[in-house]
PLY file of the C-alpha trace (Angstrom):
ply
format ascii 1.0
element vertex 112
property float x
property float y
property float z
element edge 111
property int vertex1
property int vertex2
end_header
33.41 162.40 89.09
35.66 165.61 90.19
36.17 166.36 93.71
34.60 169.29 94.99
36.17 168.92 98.90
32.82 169.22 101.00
32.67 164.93 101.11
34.10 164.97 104.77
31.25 167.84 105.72
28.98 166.56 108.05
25.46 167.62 108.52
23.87 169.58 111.28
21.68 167.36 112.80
18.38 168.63 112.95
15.68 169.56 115.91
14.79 166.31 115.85
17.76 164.15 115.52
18.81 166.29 118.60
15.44 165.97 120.85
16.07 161.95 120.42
20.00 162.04 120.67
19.12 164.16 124.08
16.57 161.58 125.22
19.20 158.49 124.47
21.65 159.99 126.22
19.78 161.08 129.29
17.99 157.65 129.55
21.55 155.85 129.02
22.78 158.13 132.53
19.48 157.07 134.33
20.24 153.56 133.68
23.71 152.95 133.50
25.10 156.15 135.38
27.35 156.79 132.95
27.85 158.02 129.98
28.47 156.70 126.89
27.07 153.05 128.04
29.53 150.85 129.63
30.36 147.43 127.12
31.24 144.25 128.16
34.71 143.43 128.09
35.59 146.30 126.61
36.98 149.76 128.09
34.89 152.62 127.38
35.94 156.17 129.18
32.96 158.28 130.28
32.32 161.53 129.51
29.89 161.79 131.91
29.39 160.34 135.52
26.44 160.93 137.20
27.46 160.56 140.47
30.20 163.19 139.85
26.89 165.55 138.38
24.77 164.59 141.74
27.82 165.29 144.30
28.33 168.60 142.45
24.30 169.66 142.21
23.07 167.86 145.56
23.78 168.57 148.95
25.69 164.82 149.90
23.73 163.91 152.67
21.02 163.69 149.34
23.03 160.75 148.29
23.47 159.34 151.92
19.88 159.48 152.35
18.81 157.37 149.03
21.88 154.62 150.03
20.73 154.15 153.16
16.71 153.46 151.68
18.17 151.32 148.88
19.91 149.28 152.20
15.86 148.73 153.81
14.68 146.07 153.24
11.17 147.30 153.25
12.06 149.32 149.63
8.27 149.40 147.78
8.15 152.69 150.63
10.44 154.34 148.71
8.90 153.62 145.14
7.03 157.15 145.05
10.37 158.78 146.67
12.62 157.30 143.85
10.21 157.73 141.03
9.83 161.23 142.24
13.61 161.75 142.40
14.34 160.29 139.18
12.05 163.01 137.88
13.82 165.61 139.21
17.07 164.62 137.96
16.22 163.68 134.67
15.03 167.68 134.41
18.32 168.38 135.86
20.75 166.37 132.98
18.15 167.48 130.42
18.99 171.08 131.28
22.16 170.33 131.81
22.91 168.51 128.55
20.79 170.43 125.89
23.40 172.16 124.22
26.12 169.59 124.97
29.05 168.15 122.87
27.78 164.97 123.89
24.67 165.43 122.44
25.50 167.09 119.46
28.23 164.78 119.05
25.48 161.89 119.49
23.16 163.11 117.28
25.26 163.51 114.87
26.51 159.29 114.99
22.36 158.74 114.70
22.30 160.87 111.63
24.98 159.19 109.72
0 1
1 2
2 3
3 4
4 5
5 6
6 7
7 8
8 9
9 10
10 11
11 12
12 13
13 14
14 15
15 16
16 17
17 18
18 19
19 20
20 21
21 22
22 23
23 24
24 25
25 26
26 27
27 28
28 29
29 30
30 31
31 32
32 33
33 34
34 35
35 36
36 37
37 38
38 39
39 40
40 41
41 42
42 43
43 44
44 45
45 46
46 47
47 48
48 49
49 50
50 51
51 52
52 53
53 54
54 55
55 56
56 57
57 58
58 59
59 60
60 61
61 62
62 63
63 64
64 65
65 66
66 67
67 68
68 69
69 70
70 71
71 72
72 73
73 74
74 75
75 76
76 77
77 78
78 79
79 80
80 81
81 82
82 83
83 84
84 85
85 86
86 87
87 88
88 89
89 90
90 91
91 92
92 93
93 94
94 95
95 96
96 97
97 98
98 99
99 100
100 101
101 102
102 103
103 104
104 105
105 106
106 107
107 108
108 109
109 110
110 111
């Protein structure tokens, strides 16, 4: 079979491949802080922190606030607060992160 030199193309992902790589990703921040997810025993280096994102998009005392609730130890009062500030930032990294490498880059790993 002769050559033709496109073999090491890759595809664009597609609309779709991209909604779910964007969903992965910001889900994997939510719950880990970090991305790509941390592994056992093993070094990974992010390539995104969320706290880094929060102390550069939120005013600090933000973060002092939420530290000092997670410290109560009376914490189902803050269910609505936290479920209501996850929210928010998820919008936030979803904006942030549409048109991302690490997306794209993601999506593209899914697709092969």
């Amino acid at each position: 079979m002769e050559a033709h030199g496109d073999e090491d193309m890759v595809a664009e992902p597609t609309d779709q491949q991209m909604a779910q790589a964007l969903e992965e990703v910001v889900e994997t921040i939510l719950d880990c802080a970090m991305w790509p997810k941390p592994q056992k025993g093993k070094f990974v280096r992010s390539q995104f922190d969320l706290y880094d994102f929060l102390l550069e998009h939120r005013d600090p005392s933000y973060i002092l606030e939420m530290y000092v609730a997670s410290l109560s130890s009376h914490t189902e009062a803050f269910a609505d607060r936290i479920e209501r500030d996850r929210k928010w930032v998820e919008a936030m990294l979803i904006e942030h992160l549409s048109d991302s490498d690490i997306v794209y880059n993601h999506a593209v790993e899914n697709a092969e």
